[in-house]
C-alpha positions in Angstrom: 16.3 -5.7 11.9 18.0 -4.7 8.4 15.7 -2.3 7.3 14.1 -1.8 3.8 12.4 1.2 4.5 13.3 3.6 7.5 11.3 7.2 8.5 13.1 9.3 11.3 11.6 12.1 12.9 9.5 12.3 9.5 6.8 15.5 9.1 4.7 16.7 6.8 2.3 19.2 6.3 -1.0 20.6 3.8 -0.1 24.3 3.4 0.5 26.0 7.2 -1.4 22.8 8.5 1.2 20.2 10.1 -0.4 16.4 9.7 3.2 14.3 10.4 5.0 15.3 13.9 8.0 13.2 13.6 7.2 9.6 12.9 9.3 7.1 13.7 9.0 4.0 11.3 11.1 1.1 10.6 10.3 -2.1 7.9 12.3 -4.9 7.4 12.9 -6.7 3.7 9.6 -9.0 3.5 7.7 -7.5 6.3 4.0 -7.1 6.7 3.4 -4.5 8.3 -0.2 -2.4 9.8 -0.9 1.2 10.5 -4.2 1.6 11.9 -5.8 4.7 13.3 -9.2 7.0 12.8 -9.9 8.5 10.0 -7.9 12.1 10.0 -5.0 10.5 12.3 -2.2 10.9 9.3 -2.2 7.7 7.6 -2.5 8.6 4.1 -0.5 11.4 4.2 2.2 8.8 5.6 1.6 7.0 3.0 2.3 9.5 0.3 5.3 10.9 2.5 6.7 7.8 1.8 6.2 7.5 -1.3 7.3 11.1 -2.3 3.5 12.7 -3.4 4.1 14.7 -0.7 7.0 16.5 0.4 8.6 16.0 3.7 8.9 19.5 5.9 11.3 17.3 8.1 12.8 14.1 9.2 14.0 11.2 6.8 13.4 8.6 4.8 15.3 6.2 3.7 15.3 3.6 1.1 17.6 0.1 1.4 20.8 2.0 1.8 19.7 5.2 0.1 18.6 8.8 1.7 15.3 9.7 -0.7 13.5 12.3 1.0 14.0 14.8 -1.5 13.6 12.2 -4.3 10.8 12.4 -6.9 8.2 9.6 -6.8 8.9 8.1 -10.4 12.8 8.0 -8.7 11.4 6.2 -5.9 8.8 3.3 -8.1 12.8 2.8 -10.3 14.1 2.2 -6.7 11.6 -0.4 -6.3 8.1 1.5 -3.8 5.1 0.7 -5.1 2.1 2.7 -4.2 -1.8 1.4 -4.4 -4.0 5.0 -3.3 -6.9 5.2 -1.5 -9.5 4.4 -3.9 -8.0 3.0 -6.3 -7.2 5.5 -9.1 -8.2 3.5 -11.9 -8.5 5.3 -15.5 -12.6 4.8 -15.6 -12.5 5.1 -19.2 -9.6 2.9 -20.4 -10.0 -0.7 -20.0 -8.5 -3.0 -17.6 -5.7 -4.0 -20.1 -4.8 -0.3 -20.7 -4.8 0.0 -17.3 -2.3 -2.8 -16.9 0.0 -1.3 -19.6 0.4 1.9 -17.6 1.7 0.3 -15.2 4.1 -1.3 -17.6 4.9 2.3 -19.4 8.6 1.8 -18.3 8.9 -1.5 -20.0 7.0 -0.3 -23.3 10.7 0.2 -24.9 10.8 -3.7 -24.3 8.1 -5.9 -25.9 9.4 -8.8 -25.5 9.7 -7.9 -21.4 6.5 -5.7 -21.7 4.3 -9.2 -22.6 6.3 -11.3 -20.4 5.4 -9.2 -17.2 1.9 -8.8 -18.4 1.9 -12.5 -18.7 3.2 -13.2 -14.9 0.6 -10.7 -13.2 -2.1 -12.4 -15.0 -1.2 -15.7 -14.1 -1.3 -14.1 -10.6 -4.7 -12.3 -11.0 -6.6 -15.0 -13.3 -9.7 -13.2 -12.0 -8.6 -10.0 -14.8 -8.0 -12.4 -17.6 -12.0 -12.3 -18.5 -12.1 -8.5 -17.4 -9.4 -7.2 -19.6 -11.2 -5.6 -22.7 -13.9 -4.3 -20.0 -13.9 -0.3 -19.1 -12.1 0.2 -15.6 -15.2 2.3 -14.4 -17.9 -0.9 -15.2 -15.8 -3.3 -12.6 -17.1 -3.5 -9.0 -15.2 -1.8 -6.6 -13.5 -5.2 -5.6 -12.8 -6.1 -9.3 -10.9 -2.2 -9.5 -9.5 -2.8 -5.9 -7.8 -6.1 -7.5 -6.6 -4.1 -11.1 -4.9 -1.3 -9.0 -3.0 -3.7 -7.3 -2.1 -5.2 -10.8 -1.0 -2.5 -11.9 1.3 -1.7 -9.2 2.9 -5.4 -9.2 3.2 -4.4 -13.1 6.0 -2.1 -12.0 7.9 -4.9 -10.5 8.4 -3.1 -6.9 9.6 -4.8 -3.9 7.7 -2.6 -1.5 4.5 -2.1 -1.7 2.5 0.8 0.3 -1.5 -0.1 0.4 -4.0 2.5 1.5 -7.5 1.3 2.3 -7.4 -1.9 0.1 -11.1 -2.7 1.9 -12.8 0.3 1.6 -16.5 -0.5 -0.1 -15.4 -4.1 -0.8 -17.6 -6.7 -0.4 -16.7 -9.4 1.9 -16.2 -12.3 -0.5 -13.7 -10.2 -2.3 -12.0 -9.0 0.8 -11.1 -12.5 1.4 -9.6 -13.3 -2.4 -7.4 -9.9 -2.0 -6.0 -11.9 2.1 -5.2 -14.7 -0.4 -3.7 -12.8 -3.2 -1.4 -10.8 -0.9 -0.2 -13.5 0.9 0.7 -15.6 -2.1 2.3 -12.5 -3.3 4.3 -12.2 -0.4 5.7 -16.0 -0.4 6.1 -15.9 -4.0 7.7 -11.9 -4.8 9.0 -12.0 -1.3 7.6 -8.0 -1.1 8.0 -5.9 1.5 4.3 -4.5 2.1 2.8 -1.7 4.7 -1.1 -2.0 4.7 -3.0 1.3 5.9 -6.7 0.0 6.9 -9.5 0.2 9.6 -11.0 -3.4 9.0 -9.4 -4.8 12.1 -9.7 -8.6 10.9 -8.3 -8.0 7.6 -5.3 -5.9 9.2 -4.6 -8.6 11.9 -4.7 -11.8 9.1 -2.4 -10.2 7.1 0.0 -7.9 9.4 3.1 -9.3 11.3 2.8 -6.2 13.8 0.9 -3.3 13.8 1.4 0.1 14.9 -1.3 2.5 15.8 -1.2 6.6 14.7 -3.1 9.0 16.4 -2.6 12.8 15.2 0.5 12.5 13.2 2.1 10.5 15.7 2.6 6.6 16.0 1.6 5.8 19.6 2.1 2.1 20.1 2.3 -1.4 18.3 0.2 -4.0 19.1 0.6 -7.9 18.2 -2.1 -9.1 15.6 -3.9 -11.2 17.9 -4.4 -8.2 20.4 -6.8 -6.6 17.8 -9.6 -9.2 18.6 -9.5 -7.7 22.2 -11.6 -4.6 21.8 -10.2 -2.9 25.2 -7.0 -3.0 24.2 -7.7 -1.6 21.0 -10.1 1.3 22.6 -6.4 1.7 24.5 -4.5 2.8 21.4 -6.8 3.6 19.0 -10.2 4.3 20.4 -11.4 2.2 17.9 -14.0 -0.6 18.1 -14.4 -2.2 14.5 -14.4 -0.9 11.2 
């Protein structure tokens, strides 16, 4: 596999407390790829290893054909890593179209390229057009769930790291995100790693998924293995959501 993104032996830590104990991770260009594990097993802190929010106390990472573990996060989103948090980190008080146009801050130099991104991720989430001159904090959790990942696609990355993109989403929303990240994926070609516990969301979208169980990742399963609960209690101890 020529990978896109590559962790070796990567650890990481809160303080004197060690989450990461040398994870082993490689994605290829346009992979989907899972992480599933309990709450507390080190997947957001993977997550924003990667990413560079929180600093490596070991190990590698490794971007295309670049060493970045030392690297900034606004030097890894120019690279091309995108990064959609745990809930959500919308601005409450600005509105969805401001929210957008942070996302576009290193374009604002370039208006003519500012409004013609702005354009393209609109035509891609239609569902924001009516939402735009709304407050971020008056959407439903699904409507913020869909502006975050807006935002993120406003920075024109070709990875994209997603934390929880289900978490107190309602189902009929769940299913427009499936279809809006798999159009994304056909269309942008990106290279995404989805962090989730909703088992049938994670198996639709995921090529493979690996399971992490304190700091560690302990096995992959195929998607179609996640619908047989033994095998998930196997890895994962988990049953469902």
């Amino acid at each position: 596999m020529n990978a896109m993104l590559t962790a070796s032996g990567l650890r990481a830590a809160y303080g004197r407390i060690p989450i990461l104990h040398g994870i082993d991770l490689a994605v290829g260009k346009g992979d989907f790829v899972g992480i599933l594990g309990h709450n507390g097993m080190g997947k957001t802190t993977l997550l924003k290893t990667l990413v560079g929010l929180l600093r490596a106390t070991g190990g590698s990472v490794r971007f295309e054909d670049a060493e970045i573990t030392q690297e900034p996060p606004h030097r890894r989103s120019l690279r091309g890593m995108g990064y959609v948090p745990q809930g959500r980190d919308i601005f409450p008080k600005l509105t969805a179209l401001e929210n957008l146009r942070l996302g576009l801050i290193r374009h604002a130099h370039n208006k003519a390229e500012e409004a013609r991104i702005l354009e393209e991720v609109l035509e891609e989430f239609p569902r924001l057009k009516p939402l735009l001159p709304r407050a971020g904090g008056v959407l439903s959790g699904g409507e913020q769930q869909i502006l975050a990942l807006a935002r993120c696609l406003c920075g024109r990355p070709r990875l994209v790291l997603l934390d929880e993109p289900t978490e107190g989403i309602q189902p009929s929303i769940i299913e427009e995100i499936v279809v809006i990240l798999r159009t994304l994926r056909e269309r942008r070609g990106l290279t995404i790693v989805l962090v989730e516990q909703n088992l049938e969301f994670i198996a639709t979208l995921s090529q493979r998924v690996h399971v992490i169980q304190r700091g560690r990742i302990t096995g992959q399963l195929a998607p179609e293995q996640l619908a047989d609960a033994d095998i998930v209690q196997e890895f994962a101890g988990m049953g469902g959501r």
